[in-house]
Backbone and ligand atoms as CSV (ligand in chain L), in Angstrom:
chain,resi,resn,atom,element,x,y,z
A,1,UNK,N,N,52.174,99.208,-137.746
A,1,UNK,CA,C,50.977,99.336,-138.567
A,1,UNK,C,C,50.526,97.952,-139.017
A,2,UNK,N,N,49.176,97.746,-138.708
A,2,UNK,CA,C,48.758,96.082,-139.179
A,2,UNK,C,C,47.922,96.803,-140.949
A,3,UNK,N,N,48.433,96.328,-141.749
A,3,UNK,CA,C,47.670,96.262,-142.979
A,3,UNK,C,C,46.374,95.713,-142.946
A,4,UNK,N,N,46.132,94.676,-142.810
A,4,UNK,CA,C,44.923,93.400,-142.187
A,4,UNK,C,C,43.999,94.558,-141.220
A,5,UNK,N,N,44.394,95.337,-140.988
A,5,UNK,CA,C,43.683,95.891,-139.380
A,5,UNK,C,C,43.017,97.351,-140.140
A,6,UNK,N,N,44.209,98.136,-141.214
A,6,UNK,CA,C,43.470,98.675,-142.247
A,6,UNK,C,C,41.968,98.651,-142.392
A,7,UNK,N,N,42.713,97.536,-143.538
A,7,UNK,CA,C,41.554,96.847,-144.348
A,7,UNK,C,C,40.249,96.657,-143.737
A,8,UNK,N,N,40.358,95.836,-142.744
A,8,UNK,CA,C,38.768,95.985,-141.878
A,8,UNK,C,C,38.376,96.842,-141.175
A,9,UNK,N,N,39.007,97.606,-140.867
A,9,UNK,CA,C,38.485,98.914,-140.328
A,9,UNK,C,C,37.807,99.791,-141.659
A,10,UNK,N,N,38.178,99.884,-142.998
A,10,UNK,CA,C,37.499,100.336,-144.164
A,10,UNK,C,C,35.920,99.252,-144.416
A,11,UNK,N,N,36.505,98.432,-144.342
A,11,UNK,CA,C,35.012,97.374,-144.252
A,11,UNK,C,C,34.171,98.063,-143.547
A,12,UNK,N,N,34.797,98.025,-141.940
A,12,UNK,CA,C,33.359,98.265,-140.854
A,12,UNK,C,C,33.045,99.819,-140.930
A,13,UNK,N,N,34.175,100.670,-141.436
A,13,UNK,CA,C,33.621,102.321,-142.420
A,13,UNK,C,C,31.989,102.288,-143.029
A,14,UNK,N,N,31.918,101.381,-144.217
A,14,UNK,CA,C,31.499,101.388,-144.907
A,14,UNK,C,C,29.902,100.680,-144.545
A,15,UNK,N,N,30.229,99.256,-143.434
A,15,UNK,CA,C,28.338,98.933,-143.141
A,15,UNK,C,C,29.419,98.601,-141.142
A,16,UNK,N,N,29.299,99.610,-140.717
A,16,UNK,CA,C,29.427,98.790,-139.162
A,16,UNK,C,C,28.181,98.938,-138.402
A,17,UNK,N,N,28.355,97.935,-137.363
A,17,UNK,CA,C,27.320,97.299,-136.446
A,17,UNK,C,C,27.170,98.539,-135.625
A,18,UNK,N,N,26.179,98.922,-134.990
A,18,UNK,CA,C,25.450,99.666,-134.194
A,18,UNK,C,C,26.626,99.984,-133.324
A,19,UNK,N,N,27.204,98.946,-132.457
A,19,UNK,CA,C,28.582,99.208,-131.378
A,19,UNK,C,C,29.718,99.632,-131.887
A,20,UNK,N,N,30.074,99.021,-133.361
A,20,UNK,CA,C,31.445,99.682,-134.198
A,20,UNK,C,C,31.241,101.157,-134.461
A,21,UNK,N,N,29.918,101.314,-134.674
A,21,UNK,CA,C,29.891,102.348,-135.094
A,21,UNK,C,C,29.890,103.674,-133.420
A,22,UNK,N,N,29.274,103.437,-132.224
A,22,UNK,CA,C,29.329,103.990,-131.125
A,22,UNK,C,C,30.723,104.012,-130.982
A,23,UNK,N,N,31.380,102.851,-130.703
A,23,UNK,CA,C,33.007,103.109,-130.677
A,23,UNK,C,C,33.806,104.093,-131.382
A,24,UNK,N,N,33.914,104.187,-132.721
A,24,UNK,CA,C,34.044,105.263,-133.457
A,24,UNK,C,C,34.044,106.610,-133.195
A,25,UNK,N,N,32.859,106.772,-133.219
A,25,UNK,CA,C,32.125,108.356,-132.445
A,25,UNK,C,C,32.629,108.503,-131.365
A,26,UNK,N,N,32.845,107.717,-130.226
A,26,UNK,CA,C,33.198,108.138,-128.975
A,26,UNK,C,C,35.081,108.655,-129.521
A,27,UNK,N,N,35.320,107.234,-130.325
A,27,UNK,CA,C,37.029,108.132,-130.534
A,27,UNK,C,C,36.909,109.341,-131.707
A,28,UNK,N,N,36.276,109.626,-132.078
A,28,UNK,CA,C,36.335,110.440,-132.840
A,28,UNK,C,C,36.090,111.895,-131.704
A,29,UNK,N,N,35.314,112.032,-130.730
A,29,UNK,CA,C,35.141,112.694,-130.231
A,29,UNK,C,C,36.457,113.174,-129.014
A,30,UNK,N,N,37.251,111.770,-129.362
A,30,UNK,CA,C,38.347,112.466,-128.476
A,30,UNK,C,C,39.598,112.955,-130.067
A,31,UNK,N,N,39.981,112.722,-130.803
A,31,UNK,CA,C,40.196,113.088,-131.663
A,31,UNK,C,C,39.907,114.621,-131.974
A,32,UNK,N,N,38.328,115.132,-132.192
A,32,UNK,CA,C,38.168,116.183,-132.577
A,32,UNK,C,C,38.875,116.895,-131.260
A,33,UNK,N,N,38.782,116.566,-130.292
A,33,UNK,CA,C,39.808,117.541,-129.540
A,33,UNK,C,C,41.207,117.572,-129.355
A,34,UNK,N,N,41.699,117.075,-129.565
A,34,UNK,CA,C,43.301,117.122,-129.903
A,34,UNK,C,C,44.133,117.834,-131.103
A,35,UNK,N,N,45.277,118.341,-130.695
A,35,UNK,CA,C,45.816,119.278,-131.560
A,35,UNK,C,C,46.393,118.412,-133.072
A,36,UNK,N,N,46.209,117.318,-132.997
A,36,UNK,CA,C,47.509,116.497,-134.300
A,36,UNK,C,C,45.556,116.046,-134.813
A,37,UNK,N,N,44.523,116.649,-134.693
A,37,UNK,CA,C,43.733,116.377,-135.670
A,37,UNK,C,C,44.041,117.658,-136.715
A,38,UNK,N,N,43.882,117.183,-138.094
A,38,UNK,CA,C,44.168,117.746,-139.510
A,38,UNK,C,C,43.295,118.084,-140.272
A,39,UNK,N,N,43.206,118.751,-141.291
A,39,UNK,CA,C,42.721,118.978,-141.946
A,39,UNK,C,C,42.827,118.402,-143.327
A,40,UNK,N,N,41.860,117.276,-143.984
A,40,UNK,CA,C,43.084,116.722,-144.799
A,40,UNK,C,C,41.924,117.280,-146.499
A,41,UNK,N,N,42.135,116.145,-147.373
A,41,UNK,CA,C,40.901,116.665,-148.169
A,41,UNK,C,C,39.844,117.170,-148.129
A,42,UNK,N,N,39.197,117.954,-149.481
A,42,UNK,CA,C,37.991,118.310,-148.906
A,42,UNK,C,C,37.910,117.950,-147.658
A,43,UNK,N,N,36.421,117.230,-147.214
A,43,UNK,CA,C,35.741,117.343,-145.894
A,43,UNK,C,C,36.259,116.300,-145.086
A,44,UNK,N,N,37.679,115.610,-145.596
A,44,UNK,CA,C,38.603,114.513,-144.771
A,44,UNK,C,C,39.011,115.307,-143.627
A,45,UNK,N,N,39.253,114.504,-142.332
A,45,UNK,CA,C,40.300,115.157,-141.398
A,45,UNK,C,C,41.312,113.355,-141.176
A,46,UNK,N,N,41.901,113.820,-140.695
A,46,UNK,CA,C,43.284,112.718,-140.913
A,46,UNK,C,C,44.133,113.311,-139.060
A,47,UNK,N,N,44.822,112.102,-138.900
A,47,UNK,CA,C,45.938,112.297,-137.343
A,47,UNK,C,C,46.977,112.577,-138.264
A,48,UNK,N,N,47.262,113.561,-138.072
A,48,UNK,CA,C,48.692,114.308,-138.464
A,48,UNK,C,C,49.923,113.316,-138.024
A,49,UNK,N,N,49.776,112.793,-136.996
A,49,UNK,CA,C,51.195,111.558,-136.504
A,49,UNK,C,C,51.119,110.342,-137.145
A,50,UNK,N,N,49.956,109.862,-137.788
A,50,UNK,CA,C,50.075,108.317,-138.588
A,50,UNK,C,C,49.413,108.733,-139.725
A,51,UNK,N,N,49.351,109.855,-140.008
A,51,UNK,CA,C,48.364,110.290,-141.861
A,51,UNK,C,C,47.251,109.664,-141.753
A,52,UNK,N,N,46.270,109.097,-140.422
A,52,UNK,CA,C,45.266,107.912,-140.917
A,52,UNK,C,C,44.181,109.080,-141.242
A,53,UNK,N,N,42.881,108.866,-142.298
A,53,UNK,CA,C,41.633,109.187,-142.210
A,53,UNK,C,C,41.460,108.927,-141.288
A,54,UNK,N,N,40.501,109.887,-140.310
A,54,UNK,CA,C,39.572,109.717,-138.840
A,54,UNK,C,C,38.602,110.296,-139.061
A,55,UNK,N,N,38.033,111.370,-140.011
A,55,UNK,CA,C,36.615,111.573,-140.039
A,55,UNK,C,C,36.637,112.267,-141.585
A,56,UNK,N,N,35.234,111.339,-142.137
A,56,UNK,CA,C,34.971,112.557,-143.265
A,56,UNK,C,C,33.234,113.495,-142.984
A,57,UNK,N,N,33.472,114.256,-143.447
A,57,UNK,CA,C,32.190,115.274,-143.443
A,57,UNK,C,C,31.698,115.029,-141.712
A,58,UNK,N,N,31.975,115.227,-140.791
A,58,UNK,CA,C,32.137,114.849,-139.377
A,58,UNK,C,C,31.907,113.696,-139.176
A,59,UNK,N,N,31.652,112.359,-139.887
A,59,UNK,CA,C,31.389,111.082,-139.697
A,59,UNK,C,C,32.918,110.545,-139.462
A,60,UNK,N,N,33.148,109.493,-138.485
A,60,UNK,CA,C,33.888,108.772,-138.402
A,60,UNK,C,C,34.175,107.848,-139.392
A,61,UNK,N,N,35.529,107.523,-139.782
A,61,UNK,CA,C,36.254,106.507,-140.983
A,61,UNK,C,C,37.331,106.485,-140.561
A,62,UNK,N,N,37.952,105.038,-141.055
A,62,UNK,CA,C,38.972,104.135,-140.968
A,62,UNK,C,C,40.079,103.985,-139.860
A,63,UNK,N,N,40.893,104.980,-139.124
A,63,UNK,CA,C,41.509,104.666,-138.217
A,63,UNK,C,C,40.634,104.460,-137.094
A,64,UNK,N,N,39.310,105.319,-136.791
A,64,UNK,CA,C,38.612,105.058,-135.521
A,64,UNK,C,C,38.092,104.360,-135.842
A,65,UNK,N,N,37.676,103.180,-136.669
A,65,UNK,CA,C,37.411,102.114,-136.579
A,65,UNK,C,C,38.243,100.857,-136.212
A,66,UNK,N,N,39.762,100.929,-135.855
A,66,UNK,CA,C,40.580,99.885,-136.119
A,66,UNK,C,C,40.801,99.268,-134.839
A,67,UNK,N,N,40.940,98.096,-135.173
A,67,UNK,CA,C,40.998,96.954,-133.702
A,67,UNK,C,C,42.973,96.794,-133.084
A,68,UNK,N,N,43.469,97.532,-133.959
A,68,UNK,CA,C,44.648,97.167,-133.464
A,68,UNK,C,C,46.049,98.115,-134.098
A,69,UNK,N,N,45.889,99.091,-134.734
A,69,UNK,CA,C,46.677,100.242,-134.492
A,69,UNK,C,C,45.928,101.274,-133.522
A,70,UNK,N,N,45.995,101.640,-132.828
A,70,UNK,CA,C,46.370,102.567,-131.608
A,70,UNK,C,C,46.074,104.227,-131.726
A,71,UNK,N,N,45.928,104.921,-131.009
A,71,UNK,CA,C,46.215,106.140,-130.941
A,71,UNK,C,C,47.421,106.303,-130.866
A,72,UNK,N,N,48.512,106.843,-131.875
A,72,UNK,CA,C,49.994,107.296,-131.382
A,72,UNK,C,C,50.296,108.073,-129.964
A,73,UNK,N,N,48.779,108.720,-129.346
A,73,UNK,CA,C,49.538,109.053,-128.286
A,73,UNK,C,C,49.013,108.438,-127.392
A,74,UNK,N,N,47.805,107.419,-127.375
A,74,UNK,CA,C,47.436,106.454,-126.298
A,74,UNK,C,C,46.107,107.587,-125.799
A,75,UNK,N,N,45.188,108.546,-126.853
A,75,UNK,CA,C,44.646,109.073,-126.154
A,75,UNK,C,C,43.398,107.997,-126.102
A,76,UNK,N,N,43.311,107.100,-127.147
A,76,UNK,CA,C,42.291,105.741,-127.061
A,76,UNK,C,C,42.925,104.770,-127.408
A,77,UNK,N,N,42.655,103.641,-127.204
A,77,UNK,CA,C,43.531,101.888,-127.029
A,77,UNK,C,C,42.247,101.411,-128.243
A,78,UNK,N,N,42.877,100.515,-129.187
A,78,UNK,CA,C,42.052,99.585,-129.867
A,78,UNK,C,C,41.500,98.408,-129.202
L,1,SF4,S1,S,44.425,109.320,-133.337
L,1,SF4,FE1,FE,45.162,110.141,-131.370
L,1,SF4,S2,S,46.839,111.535,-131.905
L,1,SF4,FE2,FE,45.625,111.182,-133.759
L,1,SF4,S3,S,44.127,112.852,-133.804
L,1,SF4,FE3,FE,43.147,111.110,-132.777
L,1,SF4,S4,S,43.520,111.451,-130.600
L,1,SF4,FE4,FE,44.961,112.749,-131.723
C-alpha cells in the first residue's frame, strides 16, 4: 500500500482532469462487475480485498483513481 498514492488519488477524487477522470470510469466499470465489489456506507461501495472506496453514489473515488496500488486481483494495473 503506497500512502503518498492514497493521498493523490483523493486529490484527483475531488478536481481530476478530463483523462483521470475517463480512467476511473473505465475501472470502475470493471469493478462494478466483479464479485469482491461491496457495499460499504450509505451510497459508498468499497473492494472487499483492500477496504478501498471505489465508488460513491455511482461516481468513481479514491482507489480507481490511484497510480500505484493495483487491483488485488490484477483485474486493472495502475
Ligand atoms: S479493485 Fe479489483 S478486486 Fe476490487 S472490486 Fe475492483 S476489480 Fe474487484
Amino acid at each position: 500500500m503506497n500512502v503518498e498514492d492514497i493521498f493523490k488519488s483523493w486529490i484527483k477524487t475531488i478536481n481530476p482532469t478530463e483523462e483521470q477522470l475517463q480512467l476511473a470510469k473505465e475501472r470502475l466499470d470493471i469493478c462494478n462487475t466483479c464479485p469482491s465489489k461491496q457495499k460499504g456506507m450509505g451510497k459508498m461501495n468499497i473492494c472487499n480485498l483492500c477496504n478501498c472506496p471505489i465508488s460513491y453514489d455511482e461516481k468513481p473515488i479514491g482507489k480507481t483513481y490511484s497510480e500505484k496500488n493495483d487491483c488485488p486481483l490484477h483485474k486493472w494495473k495502475s
